[in-house]
C-alpha positions as YAML, in Angstrom:
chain: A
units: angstrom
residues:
- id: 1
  name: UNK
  ca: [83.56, 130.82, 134.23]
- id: 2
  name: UNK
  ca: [85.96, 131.45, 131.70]
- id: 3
  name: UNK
  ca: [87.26, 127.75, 131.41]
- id: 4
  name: UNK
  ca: [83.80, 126.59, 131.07]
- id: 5
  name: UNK
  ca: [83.13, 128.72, 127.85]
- id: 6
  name: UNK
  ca: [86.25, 127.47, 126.59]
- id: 7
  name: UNK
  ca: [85.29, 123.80, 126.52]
- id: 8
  name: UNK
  ca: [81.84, 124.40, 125.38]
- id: 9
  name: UNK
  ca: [84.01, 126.46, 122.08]
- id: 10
  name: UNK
  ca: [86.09, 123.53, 121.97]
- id: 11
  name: UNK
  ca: [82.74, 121.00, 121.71]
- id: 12
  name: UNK
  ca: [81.11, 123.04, 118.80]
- id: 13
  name: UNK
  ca: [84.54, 122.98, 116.97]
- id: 14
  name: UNK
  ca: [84.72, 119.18, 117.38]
- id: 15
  name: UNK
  ca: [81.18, 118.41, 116.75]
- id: 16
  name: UNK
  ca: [81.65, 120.80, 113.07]
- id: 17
  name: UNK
  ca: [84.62, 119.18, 112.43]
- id: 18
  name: UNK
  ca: [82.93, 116.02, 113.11]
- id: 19
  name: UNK
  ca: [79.42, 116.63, 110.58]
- id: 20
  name: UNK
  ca: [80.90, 118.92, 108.44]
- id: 21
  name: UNK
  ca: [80.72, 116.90, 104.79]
- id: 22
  name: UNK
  ca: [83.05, 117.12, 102.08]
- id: 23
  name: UNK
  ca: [81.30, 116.56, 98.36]
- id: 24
  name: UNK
  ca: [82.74, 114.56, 95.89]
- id: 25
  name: UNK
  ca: [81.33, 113.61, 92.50]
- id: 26
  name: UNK
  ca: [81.92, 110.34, 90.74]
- id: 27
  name: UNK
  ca: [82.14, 109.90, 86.68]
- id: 28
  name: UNK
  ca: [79.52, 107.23, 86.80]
- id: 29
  name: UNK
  ca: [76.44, 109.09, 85.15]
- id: 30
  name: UNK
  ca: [76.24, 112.13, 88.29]
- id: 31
  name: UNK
  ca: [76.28, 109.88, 91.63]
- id: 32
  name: UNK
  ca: [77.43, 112.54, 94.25]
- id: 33
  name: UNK
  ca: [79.10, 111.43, 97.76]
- id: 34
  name: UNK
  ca: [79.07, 113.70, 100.81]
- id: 35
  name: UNK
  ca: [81.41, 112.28, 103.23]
- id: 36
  name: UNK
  ca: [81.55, 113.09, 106.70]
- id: 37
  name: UNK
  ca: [84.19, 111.87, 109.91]
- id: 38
  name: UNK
  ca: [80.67, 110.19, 110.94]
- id: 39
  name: UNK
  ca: [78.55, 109.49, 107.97]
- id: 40
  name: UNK
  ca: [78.67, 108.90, 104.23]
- id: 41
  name: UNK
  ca: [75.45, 110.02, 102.23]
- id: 42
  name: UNK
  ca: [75.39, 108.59, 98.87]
- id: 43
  name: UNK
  ca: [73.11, 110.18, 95.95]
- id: 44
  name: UNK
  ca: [73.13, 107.02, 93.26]
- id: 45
  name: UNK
  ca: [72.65, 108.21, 90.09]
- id: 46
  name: UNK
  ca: [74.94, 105.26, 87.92]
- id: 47
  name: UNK
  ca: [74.84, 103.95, 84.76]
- id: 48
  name: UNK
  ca: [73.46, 100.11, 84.65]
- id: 49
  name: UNK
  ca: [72.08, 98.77, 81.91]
- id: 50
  name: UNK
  ca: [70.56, 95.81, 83.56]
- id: 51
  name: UNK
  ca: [68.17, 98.08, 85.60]
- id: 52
  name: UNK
  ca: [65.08, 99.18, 83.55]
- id: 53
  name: UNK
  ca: [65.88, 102.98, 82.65]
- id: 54
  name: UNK
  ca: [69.19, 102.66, 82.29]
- id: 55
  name: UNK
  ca: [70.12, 104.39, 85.75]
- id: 56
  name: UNK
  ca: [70.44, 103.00, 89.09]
- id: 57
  name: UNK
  ca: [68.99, 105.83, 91.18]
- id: 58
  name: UNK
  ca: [68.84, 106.15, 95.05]
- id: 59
  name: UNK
  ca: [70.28, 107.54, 98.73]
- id: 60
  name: UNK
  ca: [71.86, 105.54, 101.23]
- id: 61
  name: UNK
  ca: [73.28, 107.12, 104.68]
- id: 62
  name: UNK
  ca: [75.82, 104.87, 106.09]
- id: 63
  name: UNK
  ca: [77.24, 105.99, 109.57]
- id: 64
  name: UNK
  ca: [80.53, 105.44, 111.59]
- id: 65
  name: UNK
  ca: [82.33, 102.61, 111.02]
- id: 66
  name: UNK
  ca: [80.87, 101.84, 108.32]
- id: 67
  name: UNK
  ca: [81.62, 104.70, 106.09]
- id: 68
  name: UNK
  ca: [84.98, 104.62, 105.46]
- id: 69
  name: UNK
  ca: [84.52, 102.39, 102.43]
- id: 70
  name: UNK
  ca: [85.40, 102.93, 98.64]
- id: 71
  name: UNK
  ca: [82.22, 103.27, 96.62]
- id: 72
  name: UNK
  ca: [83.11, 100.43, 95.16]
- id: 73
  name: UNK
  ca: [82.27, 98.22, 98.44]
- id: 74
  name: UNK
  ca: [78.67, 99.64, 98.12]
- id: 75
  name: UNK
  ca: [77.71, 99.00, 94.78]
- id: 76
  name: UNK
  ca: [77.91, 95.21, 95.46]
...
């Protein structure tokens, strides 16, 4: 009994550790990036002068693999 309610500890540590998002901000005009071990939310909010308003606003979710990018890679 014991061992069993250890491993089901050690699953909701790993599956924290796993969604748990760190938030980062980028000097682009306020986009923010919350990045996860499995996911990558990105809150656009970046200067462009070729989109009418001035901004390019939006949120994209990109999941694992494909979140290990720089922000860079996702702006293209």
């Amino acid at each position: 009994m014991k061992k069993k309610v250890i491993i089901v500890i050690a699953a909701a540590i790993l599956l924290l550790a796993l969604f748990t998002p760190i938030k980062s901000s980028v000097n682009d005009g306020g986009t923010t990036v919350y990045s996860a071990i499995l996911y990558k939310v990105i809150i656009w909010h970046q200067i462009d002068y070729h989109i009418p308003g001035g901004f390019k606003t939006g949120t994209e979710i990109h999941f694992f693999p494909n979140n290990f990018h720089d922000l860079e890679y996702y702006t293209k």
